[in-house]
N, CA, C and O atoms as CSV, one atom per row, in Angstrom:
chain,resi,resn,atom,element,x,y,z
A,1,UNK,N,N,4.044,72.154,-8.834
A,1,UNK,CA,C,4.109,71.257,-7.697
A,1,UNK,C,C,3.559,69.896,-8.133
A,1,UNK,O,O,2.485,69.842,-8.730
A,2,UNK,N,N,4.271,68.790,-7.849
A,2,UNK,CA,C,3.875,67.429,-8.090
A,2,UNK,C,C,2.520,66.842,-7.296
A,2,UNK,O,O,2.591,67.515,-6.268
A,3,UNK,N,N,1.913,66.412,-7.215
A,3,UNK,CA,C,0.862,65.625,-6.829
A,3,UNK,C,C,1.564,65.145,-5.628
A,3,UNK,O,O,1.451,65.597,-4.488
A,4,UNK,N,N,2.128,64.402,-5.935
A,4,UNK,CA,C,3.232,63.546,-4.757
A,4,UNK,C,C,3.455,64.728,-3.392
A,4,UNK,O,O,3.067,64.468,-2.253
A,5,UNK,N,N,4.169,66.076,-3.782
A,5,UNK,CA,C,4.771,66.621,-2.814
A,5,UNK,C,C,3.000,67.789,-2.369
A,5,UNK,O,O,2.900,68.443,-1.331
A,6,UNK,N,N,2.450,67.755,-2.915
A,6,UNK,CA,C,0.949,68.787,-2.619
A,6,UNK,C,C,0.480,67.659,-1.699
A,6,UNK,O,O,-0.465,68.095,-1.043
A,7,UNK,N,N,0.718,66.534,-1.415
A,7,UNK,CA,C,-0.046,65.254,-0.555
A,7,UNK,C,C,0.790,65.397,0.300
A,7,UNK,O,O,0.269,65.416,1.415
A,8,UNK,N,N,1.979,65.521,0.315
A,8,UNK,CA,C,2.641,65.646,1.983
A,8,UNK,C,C,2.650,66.905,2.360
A,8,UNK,O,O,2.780,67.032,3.577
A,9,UNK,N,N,2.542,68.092,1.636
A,9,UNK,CA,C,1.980,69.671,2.174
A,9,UNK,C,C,0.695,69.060,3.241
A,9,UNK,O,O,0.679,69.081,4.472
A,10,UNK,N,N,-0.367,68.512,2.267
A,10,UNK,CA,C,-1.649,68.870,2.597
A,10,UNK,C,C,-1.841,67.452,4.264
A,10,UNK,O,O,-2.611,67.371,5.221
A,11,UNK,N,N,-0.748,66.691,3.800
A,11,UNK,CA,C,-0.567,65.585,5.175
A,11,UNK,C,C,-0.053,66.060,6.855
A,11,UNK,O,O,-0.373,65.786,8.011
A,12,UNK,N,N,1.066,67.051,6.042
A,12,UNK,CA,C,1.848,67.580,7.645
A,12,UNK,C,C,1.060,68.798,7.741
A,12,UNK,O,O,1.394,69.267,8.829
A,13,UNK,N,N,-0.010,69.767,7.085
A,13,UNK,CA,C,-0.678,71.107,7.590
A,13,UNK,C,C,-1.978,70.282,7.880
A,13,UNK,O,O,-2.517,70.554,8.953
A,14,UNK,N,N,-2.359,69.666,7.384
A,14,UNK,CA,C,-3.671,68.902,8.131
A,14,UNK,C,C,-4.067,67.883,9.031
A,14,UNK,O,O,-4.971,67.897,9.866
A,15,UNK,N,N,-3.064,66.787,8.668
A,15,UNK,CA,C,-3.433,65.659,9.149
A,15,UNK,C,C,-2.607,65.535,10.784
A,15,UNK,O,O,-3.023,65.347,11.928
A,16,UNK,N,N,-1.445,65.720,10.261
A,16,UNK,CA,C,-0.514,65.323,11.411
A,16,UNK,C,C,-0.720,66.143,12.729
A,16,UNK,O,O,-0.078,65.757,13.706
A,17,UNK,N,N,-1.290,66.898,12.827
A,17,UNK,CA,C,-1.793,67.775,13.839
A,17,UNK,C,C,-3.044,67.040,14.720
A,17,UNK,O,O,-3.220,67.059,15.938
A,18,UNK,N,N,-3.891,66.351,13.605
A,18,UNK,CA,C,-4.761,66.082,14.360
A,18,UNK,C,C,-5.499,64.215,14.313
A,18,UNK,O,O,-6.561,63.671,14.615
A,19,UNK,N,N,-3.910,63.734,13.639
A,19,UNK,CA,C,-4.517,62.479,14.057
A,19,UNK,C,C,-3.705,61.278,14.814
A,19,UNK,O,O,-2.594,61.345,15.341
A,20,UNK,N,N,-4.364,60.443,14.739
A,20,UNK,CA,C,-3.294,59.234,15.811
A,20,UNK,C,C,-2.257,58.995,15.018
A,20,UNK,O,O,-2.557,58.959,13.825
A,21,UNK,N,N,-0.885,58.779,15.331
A,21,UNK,CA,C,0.035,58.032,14.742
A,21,UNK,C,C,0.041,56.903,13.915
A,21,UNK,O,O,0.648,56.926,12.844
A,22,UNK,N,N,-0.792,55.563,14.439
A,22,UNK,CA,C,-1.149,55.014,13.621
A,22,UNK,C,C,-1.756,55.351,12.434
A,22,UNK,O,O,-1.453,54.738,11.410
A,23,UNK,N,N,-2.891,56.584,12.418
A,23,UNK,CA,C,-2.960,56.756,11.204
A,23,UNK,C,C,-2.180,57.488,10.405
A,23,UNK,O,O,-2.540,57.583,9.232
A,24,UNK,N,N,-1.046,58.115,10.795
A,24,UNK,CA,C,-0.218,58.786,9.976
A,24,UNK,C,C,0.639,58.103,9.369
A,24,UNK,O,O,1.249,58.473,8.365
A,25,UNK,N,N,0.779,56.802,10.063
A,25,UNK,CA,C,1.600,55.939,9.591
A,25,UNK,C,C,0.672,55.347,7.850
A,25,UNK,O,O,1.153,55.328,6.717
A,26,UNK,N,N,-0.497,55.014,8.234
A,26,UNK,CA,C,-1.667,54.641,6.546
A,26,UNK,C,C,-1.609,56.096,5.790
A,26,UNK,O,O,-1.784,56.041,4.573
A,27,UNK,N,N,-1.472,56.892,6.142
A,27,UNK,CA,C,-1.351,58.213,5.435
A,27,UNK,C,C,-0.219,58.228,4.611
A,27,UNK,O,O,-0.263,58.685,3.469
A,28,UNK,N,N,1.096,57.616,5.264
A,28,UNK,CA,C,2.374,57.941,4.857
A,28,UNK,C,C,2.263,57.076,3.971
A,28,UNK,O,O,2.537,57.456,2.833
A,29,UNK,N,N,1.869,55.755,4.141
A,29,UNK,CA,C,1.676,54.370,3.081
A,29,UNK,C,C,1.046,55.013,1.959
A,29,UNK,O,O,1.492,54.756,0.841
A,30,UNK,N,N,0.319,55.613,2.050
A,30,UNK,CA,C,-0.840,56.374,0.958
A,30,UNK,C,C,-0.079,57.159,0.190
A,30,UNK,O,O,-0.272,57.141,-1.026
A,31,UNK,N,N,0.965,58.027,0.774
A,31,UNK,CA,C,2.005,58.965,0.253
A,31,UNK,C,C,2.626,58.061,-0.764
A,31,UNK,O,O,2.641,58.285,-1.975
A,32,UNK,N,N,3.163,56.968,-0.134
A,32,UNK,CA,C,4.135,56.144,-1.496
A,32,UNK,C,C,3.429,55.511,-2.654
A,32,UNK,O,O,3.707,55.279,-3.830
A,33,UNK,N,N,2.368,55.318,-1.831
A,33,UNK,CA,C,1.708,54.490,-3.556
A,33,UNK,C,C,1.292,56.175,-4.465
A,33,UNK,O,O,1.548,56.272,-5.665
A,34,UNK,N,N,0.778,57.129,-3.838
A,34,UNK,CA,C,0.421,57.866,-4.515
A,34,UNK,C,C,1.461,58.763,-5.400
A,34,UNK,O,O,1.018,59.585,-6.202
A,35,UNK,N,N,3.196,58.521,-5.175
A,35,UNK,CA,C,3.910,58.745,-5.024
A,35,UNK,C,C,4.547,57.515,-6.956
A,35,UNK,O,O,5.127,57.777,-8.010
A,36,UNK,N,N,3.922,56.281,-6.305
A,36,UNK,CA,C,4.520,55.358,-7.424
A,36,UNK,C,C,3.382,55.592,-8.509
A,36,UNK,O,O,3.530,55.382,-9.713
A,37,UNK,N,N,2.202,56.067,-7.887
A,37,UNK,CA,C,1.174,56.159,-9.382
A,37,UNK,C,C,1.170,57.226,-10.256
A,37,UNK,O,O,1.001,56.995,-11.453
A,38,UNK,N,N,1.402,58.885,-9.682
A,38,UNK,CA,C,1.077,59.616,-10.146
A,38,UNK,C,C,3.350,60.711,-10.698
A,38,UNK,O,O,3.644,61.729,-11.324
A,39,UNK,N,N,4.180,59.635,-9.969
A,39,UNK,CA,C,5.203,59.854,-10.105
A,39,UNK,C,C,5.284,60.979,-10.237
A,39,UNK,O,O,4.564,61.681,-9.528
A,40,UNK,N,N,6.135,61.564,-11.135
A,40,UNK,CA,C,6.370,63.334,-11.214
A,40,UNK,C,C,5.496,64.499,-11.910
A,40,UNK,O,O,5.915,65.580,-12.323
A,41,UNK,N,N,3.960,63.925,-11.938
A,41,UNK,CA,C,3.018,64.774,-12.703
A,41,UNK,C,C,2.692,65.722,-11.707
A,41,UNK,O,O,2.422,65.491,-10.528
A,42,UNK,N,N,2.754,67.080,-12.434
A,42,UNK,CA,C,2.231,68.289,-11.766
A,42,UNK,C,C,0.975,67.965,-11.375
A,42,UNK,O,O,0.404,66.934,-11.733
A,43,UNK,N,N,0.479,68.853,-10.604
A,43,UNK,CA,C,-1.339,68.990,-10.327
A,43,UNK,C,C,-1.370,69.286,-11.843
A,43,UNK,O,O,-1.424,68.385,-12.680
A,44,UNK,N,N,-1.344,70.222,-12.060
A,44,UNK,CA,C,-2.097,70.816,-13.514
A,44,UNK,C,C,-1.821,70.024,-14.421
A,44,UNK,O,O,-2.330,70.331,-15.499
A,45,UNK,N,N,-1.068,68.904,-14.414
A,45,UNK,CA,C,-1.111,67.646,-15.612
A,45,UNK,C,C,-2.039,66.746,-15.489
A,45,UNK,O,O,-2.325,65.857,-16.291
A,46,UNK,N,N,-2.511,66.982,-14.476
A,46,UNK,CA,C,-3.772,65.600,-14.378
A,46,UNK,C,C,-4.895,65.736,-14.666
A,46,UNK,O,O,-5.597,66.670,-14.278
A,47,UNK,N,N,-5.207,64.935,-15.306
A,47,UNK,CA,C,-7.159,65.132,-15.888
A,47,UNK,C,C,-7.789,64.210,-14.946
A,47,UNK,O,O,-7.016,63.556,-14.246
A,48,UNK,N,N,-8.848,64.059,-14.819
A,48,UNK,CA,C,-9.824,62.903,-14.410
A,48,UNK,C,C,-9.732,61.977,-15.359
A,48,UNK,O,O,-10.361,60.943,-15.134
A,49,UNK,N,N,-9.084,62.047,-16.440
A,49,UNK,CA,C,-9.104,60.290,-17.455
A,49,UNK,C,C,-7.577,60.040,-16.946
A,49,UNK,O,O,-7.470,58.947,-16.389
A,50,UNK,N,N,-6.516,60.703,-16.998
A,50,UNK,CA,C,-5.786,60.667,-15.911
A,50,UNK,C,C,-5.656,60.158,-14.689
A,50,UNK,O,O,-4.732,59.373,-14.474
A,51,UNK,N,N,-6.240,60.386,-14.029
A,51,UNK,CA,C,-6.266,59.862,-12.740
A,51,UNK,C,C,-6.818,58.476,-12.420
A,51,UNK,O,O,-6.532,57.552,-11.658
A,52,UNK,N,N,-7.950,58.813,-13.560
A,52,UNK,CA,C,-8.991,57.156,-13.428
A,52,UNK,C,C,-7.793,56.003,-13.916
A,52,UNK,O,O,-7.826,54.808,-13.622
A,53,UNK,N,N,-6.910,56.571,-14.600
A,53,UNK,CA,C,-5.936,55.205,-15.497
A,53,UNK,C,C,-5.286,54.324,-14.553
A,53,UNK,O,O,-5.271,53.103,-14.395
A,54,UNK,N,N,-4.550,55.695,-13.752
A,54,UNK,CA,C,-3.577,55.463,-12.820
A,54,UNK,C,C,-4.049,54.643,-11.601
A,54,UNK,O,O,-3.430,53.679,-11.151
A,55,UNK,N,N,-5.334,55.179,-11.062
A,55,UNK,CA,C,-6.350,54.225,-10.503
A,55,UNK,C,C,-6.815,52.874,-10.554
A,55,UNK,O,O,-7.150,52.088,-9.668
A,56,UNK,N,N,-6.735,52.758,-12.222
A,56,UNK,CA,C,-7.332,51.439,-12.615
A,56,UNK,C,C,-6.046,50.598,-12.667
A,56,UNK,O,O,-5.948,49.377,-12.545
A,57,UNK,N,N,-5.046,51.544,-12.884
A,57,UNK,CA,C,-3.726,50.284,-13.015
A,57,UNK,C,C,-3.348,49.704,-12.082
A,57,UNK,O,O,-3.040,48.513,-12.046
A,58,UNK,N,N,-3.309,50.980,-10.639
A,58,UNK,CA,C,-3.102,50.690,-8.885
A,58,UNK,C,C,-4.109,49.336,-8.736
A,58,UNK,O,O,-4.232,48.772,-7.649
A,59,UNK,N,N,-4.704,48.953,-9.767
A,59,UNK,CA,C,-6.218,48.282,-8.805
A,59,UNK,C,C,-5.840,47.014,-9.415
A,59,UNK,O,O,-6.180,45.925,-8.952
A,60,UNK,N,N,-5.025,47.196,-10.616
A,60,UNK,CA,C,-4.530,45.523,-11.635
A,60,UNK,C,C,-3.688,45.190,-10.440
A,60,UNK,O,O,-4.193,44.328,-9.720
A,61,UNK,N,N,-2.605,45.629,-10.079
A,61,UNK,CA,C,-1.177,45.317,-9.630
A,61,UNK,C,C,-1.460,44.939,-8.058
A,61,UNK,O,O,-0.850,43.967,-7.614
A,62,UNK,N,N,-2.477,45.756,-7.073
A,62,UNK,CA,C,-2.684,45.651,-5.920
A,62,UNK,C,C,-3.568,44.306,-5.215
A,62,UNK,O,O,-4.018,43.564,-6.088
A,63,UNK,N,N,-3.790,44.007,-4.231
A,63,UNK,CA,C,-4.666,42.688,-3.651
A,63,UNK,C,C,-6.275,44.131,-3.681
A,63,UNK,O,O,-6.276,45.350,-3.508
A,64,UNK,N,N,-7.269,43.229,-3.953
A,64,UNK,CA,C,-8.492,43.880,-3.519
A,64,UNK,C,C,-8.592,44.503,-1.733
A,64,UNK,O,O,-9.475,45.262,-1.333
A,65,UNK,N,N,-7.538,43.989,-0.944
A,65,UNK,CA,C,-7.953,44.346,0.541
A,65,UNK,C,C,-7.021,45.787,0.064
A,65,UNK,O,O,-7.635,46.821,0.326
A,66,UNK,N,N,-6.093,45.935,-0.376
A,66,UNK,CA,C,-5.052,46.969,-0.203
A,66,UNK,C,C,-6.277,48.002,-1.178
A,66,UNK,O,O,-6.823,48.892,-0.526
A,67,UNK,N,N,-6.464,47.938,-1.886
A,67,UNK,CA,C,-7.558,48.696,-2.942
A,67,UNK,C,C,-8.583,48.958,-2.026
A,67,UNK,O,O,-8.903,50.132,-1.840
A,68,UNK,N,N,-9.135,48.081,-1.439
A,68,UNK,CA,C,-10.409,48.768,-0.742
A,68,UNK,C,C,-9.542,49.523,0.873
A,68,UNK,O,O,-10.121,50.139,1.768
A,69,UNK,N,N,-8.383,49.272,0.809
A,69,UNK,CA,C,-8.001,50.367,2.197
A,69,UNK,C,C,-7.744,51.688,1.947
A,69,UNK,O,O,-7.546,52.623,2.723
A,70,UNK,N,N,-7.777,51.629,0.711
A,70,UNK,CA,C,-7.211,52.806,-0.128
A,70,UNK,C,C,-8.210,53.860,-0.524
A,70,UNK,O,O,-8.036,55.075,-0.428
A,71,UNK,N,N,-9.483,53.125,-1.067
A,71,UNK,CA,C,-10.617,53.296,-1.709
A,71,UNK,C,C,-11.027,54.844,-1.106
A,71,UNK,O,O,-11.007,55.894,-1.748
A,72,UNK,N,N,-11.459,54.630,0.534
A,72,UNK,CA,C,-11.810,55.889,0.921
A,72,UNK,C,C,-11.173,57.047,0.575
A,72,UNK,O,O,-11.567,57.957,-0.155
A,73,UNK,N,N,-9.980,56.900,1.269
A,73,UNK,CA,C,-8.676,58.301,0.981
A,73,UNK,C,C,-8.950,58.745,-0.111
A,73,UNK,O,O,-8.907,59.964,-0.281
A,74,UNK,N,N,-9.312,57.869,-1.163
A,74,UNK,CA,C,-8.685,58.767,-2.741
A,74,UNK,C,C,-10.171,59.347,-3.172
A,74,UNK,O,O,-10.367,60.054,-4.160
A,75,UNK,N,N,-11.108,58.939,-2.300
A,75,UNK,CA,C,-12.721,59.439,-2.680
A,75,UNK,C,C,-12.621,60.727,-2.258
A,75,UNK,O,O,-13.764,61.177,-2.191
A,76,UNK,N,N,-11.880,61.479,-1.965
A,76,UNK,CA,C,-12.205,62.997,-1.588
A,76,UNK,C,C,-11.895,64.154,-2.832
A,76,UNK,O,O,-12.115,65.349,-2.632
Protein backbone atom coordinates (compact mmCIF):
# COMPACT_ATOMS: atom_id res chain seq x y z
CA UNK A 1 0.00 0.00 0.00
CA UNK A 2 1.32 3.49 -0.98
CA UNK A 3 1.62 6.14 1.63
CA UNK A 4 -0.60 8.26 -0.57
CA UNK A 5 -3.61 5.70 -0.57
CA UNK A 6 -2.97 4.48 3.60
CA UNK A 7 -3.69 8.60 4.09
CA UNK A 8 -7.01 8.50 2.43
CA UNK A 9 -7.89 4.94 4.23
CA UNK A 10 -6.84 6.52 7.45
CA UNK A 11 -8.80 10.16 6.24
CA UNK A 12 -12.34 8.60 5.27
CA UNK A 13 -12.23 5.79 8.57
CA UNK A 14 -11.19 8.59 10.85
CA UNK A 15 -11.45 11.88 9.99
CA UNK A 16 -14.44 12.32 7.84
CA UNK A 17 -16.77 11.04 10.38
CA UNK A 18 -15.83 13.35 12.77
CA UNK A 19 -14.81 16.57 11.44
CA UNK A 20 -16.08 19.89 9.88
CA UNK A 21 -15.98 20.03 6.19
CA UNK A 22 -13.86 22.73 6.11
CA UNK A 23 -11.43 20.71 7.60
CA UNK A 24 -11.73 17.91 5.32
CA UNK A 25 -11.35 20.09 2.74
CA UNK A 26 -7.15 20.99 4.53
CA UNK A 27 -7.07 17.26 4.95
CA UNK A 28 -7.77 16.61 1.29
CA UNK A 29 -5.09 19.52 0.43
CA UNK A 30 -2.75 17.49 2.72
CA UNK A 31 -3.68 14.31 0.65
CA UNK A 32 -2.18 15.98 -2.59
CA UNK A 33 0.92 17.36 -1.40
CA UNK A 34 1.46 14.17 0.48
CA UNK A 35 0.52 12.51 -2.62
CA UNK A 36 3.27 14.81 -4.80
CA UNK A 37 6.02 14.11 -2.04
CA UNK A 38 5.95 10.67 -1.18
CA UNK A 39 4.44 9.66 -4.90
CA UNK A 40 4.25 5.85 -5.29
CA UNK A 41 6.42 4.70 -2.21
CA UNK A 42 5.03 1.87 -0.24
CA UNK A 43 4.79 2.36 3.64
CA UNK A 44 7.53 -0.18 3.97
CA UNK A 45 9.83 1.93 1.59
CA UNK A 46 10.10 4.73 3.80
CA UNK A 47 12.74 5.36 6.36
CA UNK A 48 12.83 8.41 8.58
CA UNK A 49 15.95 9.76 6.34
CA UNK A 50 13.32 9.24 3.83
CA UNK A 51 10.78 11.07 4.92
CA UNK A 52 12.97 13.90 6.46
CA UNK A 53 14.25 14.49 2.54
CA UNK A 54 10.94 14.62 1.18
CA UNK A 55 10.07 17.02 4.02
CA UNK A 56 12.98 19.15 3.55
CA UNK A 57 12.36 19.41 -0.20
CA UNK A 58 8.30 20.18 0.48
CA UNK A 59 9.85 23.05 2.68
CA UNK A 60 12.48 24.42 -0.43
CA UNK A 61 9.55 24.58 -3.02
CA UNK A 62 6.61 25.71 -0.51
CA UNK A 63 5.91 29.55 1.09
CA UNK A 64 6.83 29.23 4.98
CA UNK A 65 2.85 29.94 5.74
CA UNK A 66 1.92 26.71 3.61
CA UNK A 67 4.88 24.74 5.64
CA UNK A 68 3.84 25.91 8.89
CA UNK A 69 -0.03 24.86 7.94
CA UNK A 70 1.25 21.71 7.27
CA UNK A 71 3.75 21.43 10.10
CA UNK A 72 1.17 20.06 12.65
CA UNK A 73 -0.52 17.22 10.47
CA UNK A 74 2.77 15.64 9.59
CA UNK A 75 3.95 15.82 13.50
CA UNK A 76 1.95 12.74 14.33
Amino acid sequence: MTFSNYYLEWLKTYKEPTVRISSMKKYQTYAKNIATMFEELQLSQITPSIAQERIITFGHTHSPFTRNNKKHHYDY
